[in-house]
C-alpha positions, 0 to 999 in steps of 0.5 A: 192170429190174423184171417190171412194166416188162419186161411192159410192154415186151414188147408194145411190141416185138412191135408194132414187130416187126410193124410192120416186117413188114408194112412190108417186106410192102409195100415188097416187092411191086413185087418180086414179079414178079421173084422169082415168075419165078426161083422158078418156073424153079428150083423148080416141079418140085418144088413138091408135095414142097415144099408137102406138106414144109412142111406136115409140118414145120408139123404136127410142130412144133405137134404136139410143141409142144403136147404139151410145153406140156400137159407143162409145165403138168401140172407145175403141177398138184396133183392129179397125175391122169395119167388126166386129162392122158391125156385133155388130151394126147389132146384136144390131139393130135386139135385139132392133127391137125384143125388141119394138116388144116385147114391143107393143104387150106386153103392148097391152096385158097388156091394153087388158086383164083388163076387166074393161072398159074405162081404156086403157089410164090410163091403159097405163099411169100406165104401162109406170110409171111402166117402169119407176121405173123399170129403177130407181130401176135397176140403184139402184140394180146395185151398189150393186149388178152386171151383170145380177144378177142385172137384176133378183134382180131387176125384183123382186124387181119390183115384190114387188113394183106391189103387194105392189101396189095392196095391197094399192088398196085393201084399197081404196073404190071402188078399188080392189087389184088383183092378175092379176093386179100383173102379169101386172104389172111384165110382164110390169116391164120385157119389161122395163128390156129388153130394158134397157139390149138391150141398155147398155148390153155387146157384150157377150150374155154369163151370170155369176153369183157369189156364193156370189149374190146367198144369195140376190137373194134367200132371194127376192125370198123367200120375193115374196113367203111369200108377195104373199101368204099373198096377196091371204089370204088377198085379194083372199080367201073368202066365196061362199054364196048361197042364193035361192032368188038371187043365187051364190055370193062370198065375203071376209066376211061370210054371218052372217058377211054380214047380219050384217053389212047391217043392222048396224045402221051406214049407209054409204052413198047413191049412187046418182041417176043411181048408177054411182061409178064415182060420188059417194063421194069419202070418204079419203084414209083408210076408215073403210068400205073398204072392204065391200064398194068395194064388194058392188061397184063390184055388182053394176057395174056387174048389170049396165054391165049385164043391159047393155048387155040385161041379165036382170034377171042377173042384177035383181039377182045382184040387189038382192045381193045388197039389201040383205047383202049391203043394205046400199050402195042401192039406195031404189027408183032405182029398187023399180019397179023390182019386180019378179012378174014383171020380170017373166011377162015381161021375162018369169020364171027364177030359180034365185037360179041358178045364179052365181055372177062371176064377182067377182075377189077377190076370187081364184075360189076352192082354201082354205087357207092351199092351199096357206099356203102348197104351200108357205111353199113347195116353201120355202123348195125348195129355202132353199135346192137351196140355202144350194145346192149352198153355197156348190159349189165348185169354185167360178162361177156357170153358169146360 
């Protein structure tokens, strides 16, 4: 096989690569839950050795990568001046350091700003992953598209990859798609991009970009656009429901929906005693009631928090919620003796009328579906004006 044939075919198998990836990214995650549960057993004693560990690891293999990579090339130059590599190989130590600096607290922040708990190993096996394909899809785009406008093709690519991600998750019972989890996972997808640049970039810090690569980039960017504002109409904009014997709730279905379906005649199953979501039966991939399932999962793990903390006319109002529009996710024995009678004696009066179910996060707080749609639209408007403004410019480079 000849080098321009080998050439072309190294794109390719990386795209197939990375299509499996993500592939299996997917298809992983009714799975989760599962895994999160024996790594949380068996490891998060040790997760702080475990993550600071990792980290290191990842610092010493981008540090002598790098210095071997400047070694090499300096093989290559003419001049010889060592004093000149002196100061290539300096520059490249201190970005790498500033690098795995960026990298430990950027997934520290990751891990940490996921309220939900007990996930952090998890959390940080995702994240790696994540890190992972991100190279993969890198080394995908770069045979077709070159120099830094591969980098930037490829972060929104990544950006597709997290939301279609989330999308997946909203489809799973007891699972959720959220758009902070997006942000995550593109901020996670950037740390990987920056390291793979620290390491294989070349000495000029100075970027160009083509005309011609302007068409893709434009045309990803208007893809993340439109999947993410289809994202927020699907899994971020709902209903606030106020009800005098429970508060405040949000939810993606309206009320007389929610009556409905509470009271259907097809009952899903009970939760097992003490309402632990880790044990209920787990029923396959894209069950019908998935939605409905996950909302009613979310107040019970709010009221199991809320109990937890002491806030117990809280957890008596997310009992409520549970009881009255998911009925047939509630246990009737578990809280048959928490009665409000009972909870004004023991706890003095308290306006539930006035609680408000907050924990919910599949609802963009005040934002209404033309909000979206204007914004999109807007966006689009703009990216169509960019990319008429640089099919127009003369020359044949545009500076960054």
């Amino acid at each position: 096989m000849g080098t321009d044939q080998k050439a072309r075919k190294r794109p390719m198998t990386w795209t197939v690569a990375s299509l499996v990836s993500v592939l299996a990214l997917y298809y992983s995650a009714p799975y989760v839950r599962e895994l999160q549960i024996m790594l949380r057993r068996a490891l998060q004693d040790y997760f702080d050795s475990i993550f600071k560990g990792t980290v290191g690891l990842l610092g010493a293999g981008l540090l002598v990568s790098g210095i071997y990579l400047e070694l090499h090339r300096a093989k290559g130059d003419e001049a010889g001046n060592s004093r000149r590599l002196g100061l290539i190989m300096l520059r490249k130590v201190a970005l790498i350091v500033l690098v795995v600096v960026l990298y430990y607290f950027g997934l520290f922040y990751a891990i940490c700003t996921n309220p939900a708990r007990g996930v952090r190993i998890i959390e940080f096996i995702h994240l790696f992953e994540y890190s992972l394909i991100t190279i993969l899809v890198l080394k995908a785009v770069s045979g077709f598209i070159h120099g830094y406008a591969g980098y930037l093709a490829a972060f929104l690519l990544m950006y597709l990859v997290g939301l279609g991600d989330e999308a997946v998750q909203g489809y799973i019972a007891r699972r959720v798609g959220e758009f902070r989890d997006i942000r995550i996972n593109a901020i996670v997808a950037g740390l990987a991009l920056i390291s793979a640049w620290a390491i294989f970039s070349p000495r000029s810090l100075s970027a160009k970009l083509e005309r011609r690569q302007v068409r893709p980039i434009l045309i990803l960017t208007t893809l993340c656009v439109l999947a993410s504002a289809a994202f927020i109409l699907c899994f971020h904009i709902g209903y606030r429901i106020e009800n005098e014997n429970c508060g405040v709730l949000y939810s993606l279905y309206s009320e007389k929906e929610l009556l409905d379906r509470s009271s259907g005649t097809l009952a899903g199953p009970l939760l097992p005693p003490g309402g632990s979501v880790s044990l209920a039966e787990i029923r396959g991939y894209w069950a019908a009631q998935n939605f409905y399932e996950t909302e009613a999962h979310k107040h019970l793990a709010e009221r199991e928090k809320l109990r937890n903390e002491g806030h117990y006319w809280g957890a008596f109002c997310e009992e409520q919620i549970r009881q009255i529009y998911y009925s047939k996710y509630t246990n009737p024995d578990e809280w048959k003796e928490w009665t409000r009678e009972r909870m004004t004696e023991k706890f003095g009066d308290y306006d539930t009328s006035s609680f408000v179910s907050f924990h919910h996060d599949l609802v963009f707080r005040g934002w209404k579906a033309w909000h979206v749609l204007t914004s999109a639209f807007a966006a689009c408007v703009l990216l169509l004006i960019v990319g008429i403004f640089c099919g127009g410019t003369r020359g044949e480079y545009a500076d960054i």
